[in-house]
C-alpha positions, 0 to 999 in steps of 0.5 A: 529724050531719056526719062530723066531729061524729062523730069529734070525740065518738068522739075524746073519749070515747076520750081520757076512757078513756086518762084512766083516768076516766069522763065525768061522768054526769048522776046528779049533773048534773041537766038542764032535759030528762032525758037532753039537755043544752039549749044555748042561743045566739043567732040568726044564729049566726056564725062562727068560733064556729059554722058549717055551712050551715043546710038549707032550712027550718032556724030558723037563720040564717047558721051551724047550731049542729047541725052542731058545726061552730066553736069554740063549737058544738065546745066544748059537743059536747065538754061534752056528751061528758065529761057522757056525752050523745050528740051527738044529744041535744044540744039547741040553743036560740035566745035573744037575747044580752041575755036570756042573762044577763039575771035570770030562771028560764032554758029552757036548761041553759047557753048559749054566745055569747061572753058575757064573765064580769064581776061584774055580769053574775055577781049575777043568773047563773052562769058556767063557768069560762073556755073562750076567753080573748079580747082586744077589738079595732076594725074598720075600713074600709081609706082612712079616717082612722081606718084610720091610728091607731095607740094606743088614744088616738087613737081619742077623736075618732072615731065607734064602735060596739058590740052593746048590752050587750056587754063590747066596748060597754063597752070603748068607754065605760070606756076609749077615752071617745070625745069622740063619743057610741058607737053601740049596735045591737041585733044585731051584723049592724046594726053591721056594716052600720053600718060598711059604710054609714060610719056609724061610723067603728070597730066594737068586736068580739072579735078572733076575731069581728073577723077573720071580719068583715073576712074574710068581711062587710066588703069593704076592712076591716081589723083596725086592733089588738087591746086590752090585756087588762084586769087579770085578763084577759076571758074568755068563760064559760058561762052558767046559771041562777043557782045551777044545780048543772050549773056544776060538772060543766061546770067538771069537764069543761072542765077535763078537756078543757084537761088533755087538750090537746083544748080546744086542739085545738079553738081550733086547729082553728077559730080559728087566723086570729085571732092577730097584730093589732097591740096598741093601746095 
C-alpha cells in the first residue's frame, strides 16, 4: 500500500477513537471471505474514481483499485477502516458493469462503480445509502455545431451516446428524446473513442467522469453543461446481493464518515475539478 493509503486508515481510525465509538466489527457483518472485505469494480478502472498506476503484470488496466488512490477506491478503504478491516485484507474484484447489478448470488461483498440507485435496478440488488450525489453531464468535441447548444433542448437533433445500461444511457432516452437514435457501447472507452472518431456528436457521462475525459482522454473536448438533478436527485450507491446483512453495517460506516466530514475530505481530495459546468436546462 502506498504512503498515502496508510495514512488515510490511520486517520480514520483515530478519528473512530476521538468519536468516542469503536468501528463496526464483523461479528454482525459477515463477509464472502472471513476476515476480508471483497470489493468489486470494473476493469479498466478510470479516474477520478480510482487512480494509481497498475505495476507490470498487474490485471488491471489504466488505474489500480489496490492503490486506495481516487475517490471511490478511498471511499471503500475508508468503509473497510470503520468495518475494522486492514487495508491489506481489502480485496479488489473485476466485475463488468452491467453484471454488478445484474440478478444472481454475487462474488463480492459489494461493489463500488458508479452505480446510480434506481428503483429497477433495486428489485434484483441492494444498495447502500448514498456515498456521491452526481449530476449527468455531455461531452463534446470543442468547433463542432453541437459545441454551441446552450438548453438541453437543443440537444434533440444530435447524435448522442452512452455506456449500455447506465443511468447516463437513460438520461438520453428518458429526457433529451434525440430525434436520432442514441449509440450504445459496451465500455465507456468505445464511446470515448467514439467521440474522437465523431461518430457522435455528444457523450453522456457523469460530470466527475466528464471532466477527466475532456482532461485527460479527448484532446479539443469540452464539458458543453451539466443536467438538472432528477426530483430526489441521482446518487451513486453501493451495490450487494440482495438482502446481504453487510448493507447496514456499510450504511453504519458512511454515516460516520459523513458526520465526521471525512467523506468530504475525500471528495475534496479527489474530485475537487468537477464543479462549475454550466446547467443545461
Amino acid at each position: 500500500m502506498r504512503t498515502a493509503l496508510a495514512a488515510l486508515v490511520a486517520g480514520l481510525a483515530a478519528l473512530a477513537a476521538t468519536m468516542g465509538g469503536s468501528a463496526t466489527t464483523l461479528a454482525s457483518c459477515p463477509t464472502v471471505s472471513a476476515g476480508k472485505l471483497t470489493v468489486g469494480t470494473d476493469n479498466p478502472a478510470y479516474p477520478p474514481w480510482f487512480g494509481g498506476n497498475p505495476p507490470p503484470g498487474s490485471p488491471w488496466k489504466v488505474s489500480d483499485p489496490r492503490s486506495g488512490e481516487g475517490y471511490e477506491a478511498a471511499v471503500a478503504y475508508a468503509v473497510a477502516s470503520q468495518l475494522g478491516i486492514k487495508s491489506t485484507n481489502v480485496v479488489w474484484k473485476y466485475v463488468p458493469f452491467i453484471k454488478s447489478f445484474a440478478p444472481g448470488k454475487k462474488p463480492f461483498d459489494f461493489d463500488i462503480n458508479q452505480i446510480s440507485f434506481n428503483p429497477a435496478r433495486a428489485k434484483v440488488v441492494s444498495f447502500s445509502n448514498s456515498y456521491y450525489d452526481v449530476n449527468q453531464s455531455v461531452v463534446v468535441l470543442k468547433g463542432t455545431k453541437i459545441a454551441n447548444v446552450k438548453n438541453r433542448a437543443a440537444l434533440k437533433s444530435y447524435k448522442l451516446g452512452a455506456e449500455l445500461g447506465t443511468t447516463s444511457y437513460s438520461y438520453i432516452t428518458d429526457k433529451i428524446k434525440p430525434s436520432k437514435r442514441p449509440a450504445v457501447y459496451q465500455h465507456n472507452n468505445d464511446a470515448i473513442q467514439a467521440l474522437k472518431n465523431k461518430q457522435i456528436d455528444g457523450l453522456v457521462v457523469d460530470l466527475p467522469t466528464a471532466f477527466y475525459i475532456t482532461a485527460a482522454q479527448v484532446q479539443n473536448s469540452k464539458v458543453l453543461g451539466q443536467f438538472p438533478a432528477p426530483a430526489g436527485g441521482e446518487h451513486f450507491g453501493m451495490v450487494f446481493q440482495k438482502g446481504n446483512a453487510l448493507v447496514g453495517c456499510v450504511n453504519r460506516a458512511l454515516a460516520r464518515l459523513k458526520a465526521s466530514g471525512q467523506l468530504k475530505l475525500i471528495q475534496q481530495q479527489w474530485l475537487a475539478k468537477a464543479t462549475g459546468a454550466p446547467v443545461l436546462k
